[in-house]
TIVO-2410 file (N, C-alpha, C; in nm, 3 decimals):
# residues 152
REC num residu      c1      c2      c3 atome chaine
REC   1      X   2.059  -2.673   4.206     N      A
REC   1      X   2.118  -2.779   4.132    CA      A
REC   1      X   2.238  -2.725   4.056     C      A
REC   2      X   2.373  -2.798   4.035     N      A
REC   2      X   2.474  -2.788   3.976    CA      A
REC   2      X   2.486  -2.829   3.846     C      A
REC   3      X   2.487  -2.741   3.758     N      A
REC   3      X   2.500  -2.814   3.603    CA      A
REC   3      X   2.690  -2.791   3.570     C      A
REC   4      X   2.688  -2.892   3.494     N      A
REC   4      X   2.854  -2.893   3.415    CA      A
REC   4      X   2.864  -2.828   3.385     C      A
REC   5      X   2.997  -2.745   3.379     N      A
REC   5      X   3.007  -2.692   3.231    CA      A
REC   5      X   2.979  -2.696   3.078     C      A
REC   6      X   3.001  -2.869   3.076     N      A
REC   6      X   2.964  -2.851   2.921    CA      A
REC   6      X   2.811  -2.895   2.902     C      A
REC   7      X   2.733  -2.884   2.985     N      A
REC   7      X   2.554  -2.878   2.987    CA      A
REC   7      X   2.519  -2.734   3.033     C      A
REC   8      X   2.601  -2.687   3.076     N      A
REC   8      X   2.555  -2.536   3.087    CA      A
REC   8      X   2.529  -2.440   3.000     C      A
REC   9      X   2.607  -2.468   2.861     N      A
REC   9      X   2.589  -2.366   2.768    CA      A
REC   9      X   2.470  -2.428   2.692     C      A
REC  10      X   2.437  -2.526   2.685     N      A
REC  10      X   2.303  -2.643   2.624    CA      A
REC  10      X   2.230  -2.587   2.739     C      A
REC  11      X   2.186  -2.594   2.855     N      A
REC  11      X   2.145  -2.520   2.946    CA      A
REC  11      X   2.084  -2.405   2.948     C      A
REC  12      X   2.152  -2.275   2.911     N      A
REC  12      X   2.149  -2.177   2.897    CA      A
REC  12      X   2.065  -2.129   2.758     C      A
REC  13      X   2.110  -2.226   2.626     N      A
REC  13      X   2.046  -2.179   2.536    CA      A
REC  13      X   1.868  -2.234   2.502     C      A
REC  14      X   1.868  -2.307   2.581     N      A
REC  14      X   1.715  -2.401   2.619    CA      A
REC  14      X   1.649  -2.269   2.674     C      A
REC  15      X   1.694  -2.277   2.793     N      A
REC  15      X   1.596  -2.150   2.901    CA      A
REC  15      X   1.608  -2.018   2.794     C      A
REC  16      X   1.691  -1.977   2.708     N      A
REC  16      X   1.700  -1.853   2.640    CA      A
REC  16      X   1.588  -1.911   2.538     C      A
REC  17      X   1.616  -1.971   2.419     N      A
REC  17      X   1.480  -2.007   2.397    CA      A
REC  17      X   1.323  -2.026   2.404     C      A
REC  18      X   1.312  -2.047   2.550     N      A
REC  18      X   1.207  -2.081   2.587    CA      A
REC  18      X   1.165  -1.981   2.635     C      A
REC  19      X   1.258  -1.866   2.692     N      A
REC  19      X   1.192  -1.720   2.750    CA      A
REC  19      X   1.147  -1.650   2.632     C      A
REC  20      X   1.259  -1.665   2.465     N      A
REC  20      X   1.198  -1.593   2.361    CA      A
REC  20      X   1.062  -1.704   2.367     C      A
REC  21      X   1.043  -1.767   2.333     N      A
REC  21      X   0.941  -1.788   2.272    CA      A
REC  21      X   0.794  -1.758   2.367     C      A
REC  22      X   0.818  -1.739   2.483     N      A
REC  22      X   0.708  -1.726   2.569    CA      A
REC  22      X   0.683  -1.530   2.560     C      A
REC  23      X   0.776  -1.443   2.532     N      A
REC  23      X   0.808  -1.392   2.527    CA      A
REC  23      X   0.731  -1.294   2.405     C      A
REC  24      X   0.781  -1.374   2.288     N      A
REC  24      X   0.704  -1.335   2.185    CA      A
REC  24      X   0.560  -1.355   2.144     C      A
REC  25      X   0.492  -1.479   2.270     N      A
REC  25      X   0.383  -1.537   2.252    CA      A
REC  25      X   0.320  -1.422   2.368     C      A
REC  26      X   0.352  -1.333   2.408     N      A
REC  26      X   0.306  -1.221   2.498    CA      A
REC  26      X   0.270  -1.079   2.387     C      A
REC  27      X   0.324  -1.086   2.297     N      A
REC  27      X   0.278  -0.916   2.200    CA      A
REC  27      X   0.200  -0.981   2.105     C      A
REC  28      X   0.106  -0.908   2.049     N      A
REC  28      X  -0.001  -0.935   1.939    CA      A
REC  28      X   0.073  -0.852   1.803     C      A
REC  29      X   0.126  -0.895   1.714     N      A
REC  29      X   0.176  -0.797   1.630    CA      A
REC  29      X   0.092  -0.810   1.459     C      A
REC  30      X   0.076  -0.629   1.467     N      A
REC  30      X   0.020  -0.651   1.344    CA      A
REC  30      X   0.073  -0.695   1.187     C      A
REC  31      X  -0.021  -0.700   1.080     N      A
REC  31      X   0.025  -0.741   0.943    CA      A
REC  31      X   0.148  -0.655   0.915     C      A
REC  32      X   0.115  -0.516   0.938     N      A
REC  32      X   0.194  -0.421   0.864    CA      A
REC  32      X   0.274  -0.347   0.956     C      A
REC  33      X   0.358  -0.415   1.038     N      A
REC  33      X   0.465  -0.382   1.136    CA      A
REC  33      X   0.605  -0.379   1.070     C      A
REC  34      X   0.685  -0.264   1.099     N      A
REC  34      X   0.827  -0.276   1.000    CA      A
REC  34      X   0.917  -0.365   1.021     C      A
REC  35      X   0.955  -0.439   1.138     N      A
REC  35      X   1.028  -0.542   1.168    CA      A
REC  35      X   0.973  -0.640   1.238     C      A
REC  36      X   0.910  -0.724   1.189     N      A
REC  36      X   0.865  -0.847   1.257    CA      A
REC  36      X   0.969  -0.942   1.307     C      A
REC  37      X   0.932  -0.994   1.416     N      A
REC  37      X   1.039  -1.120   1.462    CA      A
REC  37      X   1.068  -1.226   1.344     C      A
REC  38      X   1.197  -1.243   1.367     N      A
REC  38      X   1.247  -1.387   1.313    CA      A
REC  38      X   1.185  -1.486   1.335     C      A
REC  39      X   1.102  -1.586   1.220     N      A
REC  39      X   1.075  -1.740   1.248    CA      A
REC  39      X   1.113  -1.830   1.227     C      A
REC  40      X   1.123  -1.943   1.287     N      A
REC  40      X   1.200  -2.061   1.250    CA      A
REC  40      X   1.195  -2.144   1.130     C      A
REC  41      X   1.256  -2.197   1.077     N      A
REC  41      X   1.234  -2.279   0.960    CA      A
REC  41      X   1.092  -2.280   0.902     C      A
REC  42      X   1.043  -2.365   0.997     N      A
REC  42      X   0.949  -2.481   1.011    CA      A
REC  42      X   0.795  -2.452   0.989     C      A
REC  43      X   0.799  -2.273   1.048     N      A
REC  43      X   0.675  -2.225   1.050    CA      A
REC  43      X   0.683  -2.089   0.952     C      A
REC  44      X   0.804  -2.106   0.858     N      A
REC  44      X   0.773  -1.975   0.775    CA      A
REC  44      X   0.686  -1.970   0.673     C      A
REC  45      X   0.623  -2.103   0.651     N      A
REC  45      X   0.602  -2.116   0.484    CA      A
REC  45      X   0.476  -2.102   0.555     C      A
REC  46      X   0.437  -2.126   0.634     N      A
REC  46      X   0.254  -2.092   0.718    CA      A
REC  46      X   0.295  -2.016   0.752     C      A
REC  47      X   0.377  -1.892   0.824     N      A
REC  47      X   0.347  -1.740   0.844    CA      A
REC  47      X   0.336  -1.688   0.744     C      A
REC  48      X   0.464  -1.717   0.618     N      A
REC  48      X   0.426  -1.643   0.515    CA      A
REC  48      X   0.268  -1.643   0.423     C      A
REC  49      X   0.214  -1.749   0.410     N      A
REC  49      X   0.107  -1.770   0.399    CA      A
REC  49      X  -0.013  -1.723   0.458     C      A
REC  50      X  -0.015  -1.708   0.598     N      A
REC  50      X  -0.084  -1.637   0.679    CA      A
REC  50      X  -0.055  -1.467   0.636     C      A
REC  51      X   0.077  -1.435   0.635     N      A
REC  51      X   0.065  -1.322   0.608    CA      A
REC  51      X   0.012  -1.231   0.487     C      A
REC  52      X   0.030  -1.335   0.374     N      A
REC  52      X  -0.016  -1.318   0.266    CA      A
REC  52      X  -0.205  -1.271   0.284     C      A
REC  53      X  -0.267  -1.389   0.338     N      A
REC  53      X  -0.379  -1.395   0.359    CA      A
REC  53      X  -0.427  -1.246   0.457     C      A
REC  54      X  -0.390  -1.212   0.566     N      A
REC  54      X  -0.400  -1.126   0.607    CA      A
REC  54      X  -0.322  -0.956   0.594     C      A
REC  55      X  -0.299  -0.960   0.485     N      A
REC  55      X  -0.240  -0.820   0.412    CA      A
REC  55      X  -0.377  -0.729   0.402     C      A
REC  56      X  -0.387  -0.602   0.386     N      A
REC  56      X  -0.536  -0.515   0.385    CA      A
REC  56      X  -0.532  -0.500   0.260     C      A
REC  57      X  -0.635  -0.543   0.200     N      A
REC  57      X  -0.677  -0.521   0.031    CA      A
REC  57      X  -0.735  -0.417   0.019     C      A
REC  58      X  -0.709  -0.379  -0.107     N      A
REC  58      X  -0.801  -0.282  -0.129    CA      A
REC  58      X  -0.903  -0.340  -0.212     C      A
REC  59      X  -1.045  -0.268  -0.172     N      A
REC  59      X  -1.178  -0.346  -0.302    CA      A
REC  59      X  -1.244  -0.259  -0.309     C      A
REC  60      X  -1.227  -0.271  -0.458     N      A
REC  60      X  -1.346  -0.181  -0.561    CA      A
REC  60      X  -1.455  -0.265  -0.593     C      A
REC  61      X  -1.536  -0.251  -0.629     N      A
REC  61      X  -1.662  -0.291  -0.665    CA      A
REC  61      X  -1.610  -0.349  -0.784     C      A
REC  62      X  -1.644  -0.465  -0.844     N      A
REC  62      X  -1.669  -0.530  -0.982    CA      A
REC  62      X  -1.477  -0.548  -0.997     C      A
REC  63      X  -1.405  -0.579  -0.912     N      A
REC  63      X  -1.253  -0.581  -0.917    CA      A
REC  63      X  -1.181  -0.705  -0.837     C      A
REC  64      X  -1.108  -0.746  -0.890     N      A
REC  64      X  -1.011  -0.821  -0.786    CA      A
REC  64      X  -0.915  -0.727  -0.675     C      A
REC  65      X  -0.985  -0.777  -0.569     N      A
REC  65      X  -0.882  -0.708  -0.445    CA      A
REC  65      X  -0.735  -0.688  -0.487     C      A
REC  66      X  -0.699  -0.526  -0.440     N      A
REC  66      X  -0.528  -0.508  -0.446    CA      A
REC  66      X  -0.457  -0.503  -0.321     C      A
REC  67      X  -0.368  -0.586  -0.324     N      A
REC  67      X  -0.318  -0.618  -0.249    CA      A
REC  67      X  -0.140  -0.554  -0.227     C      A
REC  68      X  -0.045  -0.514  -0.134     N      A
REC  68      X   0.048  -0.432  -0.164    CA      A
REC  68      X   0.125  -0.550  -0.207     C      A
REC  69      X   0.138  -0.706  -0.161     N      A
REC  69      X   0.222  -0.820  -0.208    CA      A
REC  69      X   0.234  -0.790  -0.418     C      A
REC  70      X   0.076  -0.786  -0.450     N      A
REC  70      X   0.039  -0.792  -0.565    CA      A
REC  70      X   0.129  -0.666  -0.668     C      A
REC  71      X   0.133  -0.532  -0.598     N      A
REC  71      X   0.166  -0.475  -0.631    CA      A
REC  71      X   0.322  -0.486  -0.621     C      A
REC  72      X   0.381  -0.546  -0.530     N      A
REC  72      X   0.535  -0.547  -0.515    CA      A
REC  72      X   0.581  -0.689  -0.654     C      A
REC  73      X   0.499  -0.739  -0.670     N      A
REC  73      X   0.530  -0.878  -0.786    CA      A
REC  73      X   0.537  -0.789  -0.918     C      A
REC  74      X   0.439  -0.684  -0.923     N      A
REC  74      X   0.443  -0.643  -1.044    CA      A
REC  74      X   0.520  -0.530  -1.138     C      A
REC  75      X   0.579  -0.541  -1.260     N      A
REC  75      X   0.644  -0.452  -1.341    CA      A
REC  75      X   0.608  -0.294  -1.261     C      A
REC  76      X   0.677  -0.215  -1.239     N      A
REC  76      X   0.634  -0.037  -1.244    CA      A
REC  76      X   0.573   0.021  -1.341     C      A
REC  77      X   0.537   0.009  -1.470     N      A
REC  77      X   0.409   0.006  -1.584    CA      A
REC  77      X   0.284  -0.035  -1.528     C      A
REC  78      X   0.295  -0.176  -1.498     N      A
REC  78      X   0.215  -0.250  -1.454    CA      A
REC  78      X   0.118  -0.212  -1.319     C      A
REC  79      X   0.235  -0.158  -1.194     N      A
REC  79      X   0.151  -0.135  -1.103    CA      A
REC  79      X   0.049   0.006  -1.116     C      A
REC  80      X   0.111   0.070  -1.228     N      A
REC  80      X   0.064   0.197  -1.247    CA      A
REC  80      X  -0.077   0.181  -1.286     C      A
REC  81      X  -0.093   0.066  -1.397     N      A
REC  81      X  -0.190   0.075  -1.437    CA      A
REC  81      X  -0.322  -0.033  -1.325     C      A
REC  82      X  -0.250  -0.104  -1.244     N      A
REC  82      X  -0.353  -0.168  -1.161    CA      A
REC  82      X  -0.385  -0.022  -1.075     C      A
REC  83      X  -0.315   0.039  -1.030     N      A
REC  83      X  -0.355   0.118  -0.964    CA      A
REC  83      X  -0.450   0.234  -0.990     C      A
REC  84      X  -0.469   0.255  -1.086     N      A
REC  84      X  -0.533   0.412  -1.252    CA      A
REC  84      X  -0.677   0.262  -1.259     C      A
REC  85      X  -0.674   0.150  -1.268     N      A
REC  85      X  -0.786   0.101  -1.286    CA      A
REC  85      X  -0.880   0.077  -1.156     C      A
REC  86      X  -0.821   0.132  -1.049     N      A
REC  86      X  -0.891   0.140  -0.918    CA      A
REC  86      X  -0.929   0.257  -0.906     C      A
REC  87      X  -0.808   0.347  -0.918     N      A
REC  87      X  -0.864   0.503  -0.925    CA      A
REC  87      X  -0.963   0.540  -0.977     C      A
REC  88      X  -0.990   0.513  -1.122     N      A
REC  88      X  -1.117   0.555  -1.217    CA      A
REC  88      X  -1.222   0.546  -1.172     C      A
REC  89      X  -1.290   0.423  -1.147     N      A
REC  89      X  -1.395   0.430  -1.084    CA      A
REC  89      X  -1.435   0.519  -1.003     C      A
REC  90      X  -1.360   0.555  -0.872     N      A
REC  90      X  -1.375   0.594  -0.770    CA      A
REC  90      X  -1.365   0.742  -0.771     C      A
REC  91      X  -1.276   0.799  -0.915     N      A
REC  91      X  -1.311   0.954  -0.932    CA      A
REC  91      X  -1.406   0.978  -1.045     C      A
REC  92      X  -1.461   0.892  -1.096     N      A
REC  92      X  -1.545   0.860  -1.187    CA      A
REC  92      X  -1.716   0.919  -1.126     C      A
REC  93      X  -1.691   0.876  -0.997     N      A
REC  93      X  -1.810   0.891  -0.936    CA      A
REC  93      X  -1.831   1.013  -0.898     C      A
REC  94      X  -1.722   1.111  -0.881     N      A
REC  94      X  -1.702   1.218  -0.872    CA      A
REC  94      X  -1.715   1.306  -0.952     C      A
REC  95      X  -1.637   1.278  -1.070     N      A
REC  95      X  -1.637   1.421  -1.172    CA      A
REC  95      X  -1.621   1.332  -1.294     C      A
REC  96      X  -1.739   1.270  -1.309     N      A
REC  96      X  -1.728   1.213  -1.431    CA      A
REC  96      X  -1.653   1.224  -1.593     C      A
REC  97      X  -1.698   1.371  -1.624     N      A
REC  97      X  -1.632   1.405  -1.710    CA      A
REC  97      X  -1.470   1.460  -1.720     C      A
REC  98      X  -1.437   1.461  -1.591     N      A
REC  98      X  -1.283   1.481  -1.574    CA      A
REC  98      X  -1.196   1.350  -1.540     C      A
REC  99      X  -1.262   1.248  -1.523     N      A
REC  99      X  -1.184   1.161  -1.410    CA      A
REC  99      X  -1.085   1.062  -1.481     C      A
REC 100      X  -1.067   1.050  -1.669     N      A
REC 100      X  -0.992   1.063  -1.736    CA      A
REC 100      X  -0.848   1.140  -1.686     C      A
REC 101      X  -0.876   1.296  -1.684     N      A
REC 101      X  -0.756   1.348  -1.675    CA      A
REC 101      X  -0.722   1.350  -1.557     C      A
REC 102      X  -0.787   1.361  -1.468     N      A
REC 102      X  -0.721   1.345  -1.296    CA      A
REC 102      X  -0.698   1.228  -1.284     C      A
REC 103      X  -0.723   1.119  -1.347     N      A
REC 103      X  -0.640   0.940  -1.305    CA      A
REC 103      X  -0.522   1.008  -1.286     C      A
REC 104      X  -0.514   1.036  -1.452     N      A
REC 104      X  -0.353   1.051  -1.522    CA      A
REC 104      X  -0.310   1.165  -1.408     C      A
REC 105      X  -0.369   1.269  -1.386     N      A
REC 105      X  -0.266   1.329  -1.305    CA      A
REC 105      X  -0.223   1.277  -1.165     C      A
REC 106      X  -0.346   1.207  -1.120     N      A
REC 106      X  -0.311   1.121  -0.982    CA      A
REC 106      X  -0.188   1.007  -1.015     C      A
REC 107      X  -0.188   0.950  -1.106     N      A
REC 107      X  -0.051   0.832  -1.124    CA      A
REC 107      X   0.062   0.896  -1.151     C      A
REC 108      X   0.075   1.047  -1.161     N      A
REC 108      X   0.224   1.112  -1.118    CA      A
REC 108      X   0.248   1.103  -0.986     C      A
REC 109      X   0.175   1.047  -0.923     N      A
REC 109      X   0.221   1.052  -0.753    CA      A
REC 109      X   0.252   0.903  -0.733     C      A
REC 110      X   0.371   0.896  -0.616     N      A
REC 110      X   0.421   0.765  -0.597    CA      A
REC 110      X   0.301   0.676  -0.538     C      A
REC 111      X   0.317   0.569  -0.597     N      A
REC 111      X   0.228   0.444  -0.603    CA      A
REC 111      X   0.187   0.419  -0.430     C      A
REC 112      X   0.276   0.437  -0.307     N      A
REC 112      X   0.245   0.382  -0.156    CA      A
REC 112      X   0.138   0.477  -0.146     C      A
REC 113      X   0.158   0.626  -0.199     N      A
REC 113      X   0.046   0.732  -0.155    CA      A
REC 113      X  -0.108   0.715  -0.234     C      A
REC 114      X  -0.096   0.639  -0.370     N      A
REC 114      X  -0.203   0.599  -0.437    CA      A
REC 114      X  -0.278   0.497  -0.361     C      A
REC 115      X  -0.201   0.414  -0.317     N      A
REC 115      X  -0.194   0.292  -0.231    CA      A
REC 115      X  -0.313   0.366  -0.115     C      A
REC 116      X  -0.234   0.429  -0.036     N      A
REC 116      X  -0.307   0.510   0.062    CA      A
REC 116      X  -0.458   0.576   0.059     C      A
REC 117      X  -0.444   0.641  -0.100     N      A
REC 117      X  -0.547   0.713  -0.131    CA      A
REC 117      X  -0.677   0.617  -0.159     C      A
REC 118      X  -0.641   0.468  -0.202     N      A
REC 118      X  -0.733   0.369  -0.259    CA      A
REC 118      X  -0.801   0.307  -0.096     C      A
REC 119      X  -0.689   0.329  -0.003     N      A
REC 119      X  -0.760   0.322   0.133    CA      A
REC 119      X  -0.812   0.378   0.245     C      A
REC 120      X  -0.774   0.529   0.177     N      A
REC 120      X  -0.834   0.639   0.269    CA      A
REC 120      X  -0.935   0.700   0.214     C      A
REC 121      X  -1.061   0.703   0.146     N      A
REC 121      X  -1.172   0.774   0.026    CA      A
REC 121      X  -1.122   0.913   0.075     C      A
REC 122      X  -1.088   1.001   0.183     N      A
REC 122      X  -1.090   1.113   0.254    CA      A
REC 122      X  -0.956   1.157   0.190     C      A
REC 123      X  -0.859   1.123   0.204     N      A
REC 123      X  -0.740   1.111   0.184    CA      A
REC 123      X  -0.776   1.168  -0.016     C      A
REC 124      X  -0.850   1.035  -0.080     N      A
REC 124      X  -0.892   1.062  -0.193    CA      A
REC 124      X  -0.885   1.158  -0.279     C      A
REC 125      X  -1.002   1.191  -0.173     N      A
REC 125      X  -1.134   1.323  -0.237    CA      A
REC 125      X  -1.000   1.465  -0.208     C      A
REC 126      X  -0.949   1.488  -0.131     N      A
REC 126      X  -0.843   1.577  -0.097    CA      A
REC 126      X  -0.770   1.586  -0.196     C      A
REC 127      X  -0.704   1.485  -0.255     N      A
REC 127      X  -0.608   1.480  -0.370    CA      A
REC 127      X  -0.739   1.521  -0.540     C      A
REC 128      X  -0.855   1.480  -0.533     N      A
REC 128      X  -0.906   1.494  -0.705    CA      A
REC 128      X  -0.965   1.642  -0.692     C      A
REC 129      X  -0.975   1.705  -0.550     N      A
REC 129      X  -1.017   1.816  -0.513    CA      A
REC 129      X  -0.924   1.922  -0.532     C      A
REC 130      X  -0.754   1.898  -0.553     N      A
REC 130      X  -0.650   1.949  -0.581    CA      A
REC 130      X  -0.632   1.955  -0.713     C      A
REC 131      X  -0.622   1.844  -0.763     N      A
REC 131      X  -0.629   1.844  -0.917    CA      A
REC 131      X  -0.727   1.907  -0.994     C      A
REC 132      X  -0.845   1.911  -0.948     N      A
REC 132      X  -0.965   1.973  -1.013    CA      A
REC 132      X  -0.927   2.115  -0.991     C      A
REC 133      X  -0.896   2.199  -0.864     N      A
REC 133      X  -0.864   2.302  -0.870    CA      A
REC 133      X  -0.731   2.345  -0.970     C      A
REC 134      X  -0.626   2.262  -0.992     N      A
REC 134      X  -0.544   2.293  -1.070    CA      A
REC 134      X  -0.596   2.255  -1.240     C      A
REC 135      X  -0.649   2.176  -1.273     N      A
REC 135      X  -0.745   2.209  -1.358    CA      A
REC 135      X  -0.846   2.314  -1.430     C      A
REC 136      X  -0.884   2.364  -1.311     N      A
REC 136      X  -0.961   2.509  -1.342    CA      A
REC 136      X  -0.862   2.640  -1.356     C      A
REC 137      X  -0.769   2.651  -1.288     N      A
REC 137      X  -0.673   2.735  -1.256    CA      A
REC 137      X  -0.622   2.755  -1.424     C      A
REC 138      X  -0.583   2.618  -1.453     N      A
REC 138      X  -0.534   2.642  -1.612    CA      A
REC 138      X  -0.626   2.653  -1.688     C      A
REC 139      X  -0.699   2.631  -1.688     N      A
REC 139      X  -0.841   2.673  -1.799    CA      A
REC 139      X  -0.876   2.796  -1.779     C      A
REC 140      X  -0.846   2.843  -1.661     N      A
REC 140      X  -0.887   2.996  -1.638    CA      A
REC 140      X  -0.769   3.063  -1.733     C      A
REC 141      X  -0.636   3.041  -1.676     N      A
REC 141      X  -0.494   3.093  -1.767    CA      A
REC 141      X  -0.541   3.071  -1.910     C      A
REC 142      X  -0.580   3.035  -1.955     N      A
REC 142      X  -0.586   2.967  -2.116    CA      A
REC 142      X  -0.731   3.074  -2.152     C      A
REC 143      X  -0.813   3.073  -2.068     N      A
REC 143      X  -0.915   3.182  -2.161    CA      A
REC 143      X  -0.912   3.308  -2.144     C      A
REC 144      X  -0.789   3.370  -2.032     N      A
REC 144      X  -0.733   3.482  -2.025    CA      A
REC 144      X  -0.618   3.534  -2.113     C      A
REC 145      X  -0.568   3.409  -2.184     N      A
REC 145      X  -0.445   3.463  -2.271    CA      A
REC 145      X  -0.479   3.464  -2.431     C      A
REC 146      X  -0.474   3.582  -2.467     N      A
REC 146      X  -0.476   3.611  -2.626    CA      A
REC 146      X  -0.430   3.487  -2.678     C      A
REC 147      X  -0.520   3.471  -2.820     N      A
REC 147      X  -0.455   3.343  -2.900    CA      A
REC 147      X  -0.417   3.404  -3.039     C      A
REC 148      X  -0.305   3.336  -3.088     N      A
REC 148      X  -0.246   3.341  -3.171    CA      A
REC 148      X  -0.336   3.353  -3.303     C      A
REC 149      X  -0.290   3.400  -3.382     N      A
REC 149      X  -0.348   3.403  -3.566    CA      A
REC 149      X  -0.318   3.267  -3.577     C      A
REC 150      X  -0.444   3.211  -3.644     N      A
REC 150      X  -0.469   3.055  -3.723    CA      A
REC 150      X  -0.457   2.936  -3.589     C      A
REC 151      X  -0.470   2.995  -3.469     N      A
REC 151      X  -0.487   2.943  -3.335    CA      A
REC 151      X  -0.644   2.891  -3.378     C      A
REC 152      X  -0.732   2.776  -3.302     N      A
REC 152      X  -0.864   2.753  -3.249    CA      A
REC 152      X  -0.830   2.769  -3.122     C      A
***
C-alpha cells in the first residue's frame, strides 16, 4: 500500500510508537534501576505512586518503615537522626553497652552506606565489628600512656 507524503510522517510516528510501547511491555524493570523509561502524561501520577509503594523499606521492629523517598524529603540533620534511630536498636542487640558510641561513630559514614547497612545485617555486623575494634585499640592507647599530675 502507498501512503502520501503528508500521512507518512503521521504514519511513521504511529508504527514508532506502537513498536516502543510493545517494546517496553517486553522488559520487566526493577524499582531501583538508574534510568527508567520515560512515561506519558497520563500514567505518571500511578507510576509514581506505584513506585512509591514499591521502594524496599527498611523495618525495624516497633518502627515506621524507612524508606530512601523518606529519606530524600528529609533535612540532612534529620536523615541522620532517622537513620542512628534504626541503627540503635540493631547494635544495641549487639554490644549493648557500647551501641551509644558506635551509632555515633556509624553516622560519620555517608547515609546510602547506612542505608545499605540497615539492609544488609552482614554488611552491619562488619562495620560495629570495626568500630568496636577501633574502640578497643584506643582504650588500649589510653591505658598504655602515662597520665598527667591532677589527671583521673
Amino acid at each position: 500500500r502507498l501512503v502520501a507524503p503528508a500521512n507518512m510522517q503521521q504514519a511513521a510516528l504511529n508504527a514508532n510508537a506502537a513498536g516502543l510501547r510493545h517494546s517496553s511491555a517486553a522488559y520487566k524493570y526493577t524499582p531501583n534501576m538508574r534510568n527508567p523509561p520515560a512515561s506519558n502524561a497520563s500514567n505518571s501520577a500511578a507510576s509514581n505512586a506505584a513506585a512509591l509503594a514499591s521502594q524496599p523499606a527498611v523495618h525495624i521492629h516497633g518502627q515506621e518503615p524507612l524508606t530512601p523517598s523518606m529519606l530524600a524529603s528529609a533535612m540532612p540533620q534529620e536523615q541522620k537522626q532517622m537513620l542512628g534511630e534504626r541503627l540503635f536498636p540493631l547494635i544495641r542487640d549487639i554490644f549493648p553497652d557500647l551501641a551509644g558510641k558506635i551509632t555515633g561513630m556509624l553516622l560519620e559514614i555517608d547515609n546510602s552506606d547506612l542505608l545499605h547497612m540497615l539492609e544488609d545485617r552482614i554488611s552491619l555486623k562488619a562495620k560495629v565489628d570495626e568500630a568496636v575494634a577501633v574502640l578497643q585499640a584506643h582504650q588500649a592507647k589510653q591505658a598504655n600512656t602515662p597520665k598527667k599530675e591532677g589527671e583521673m
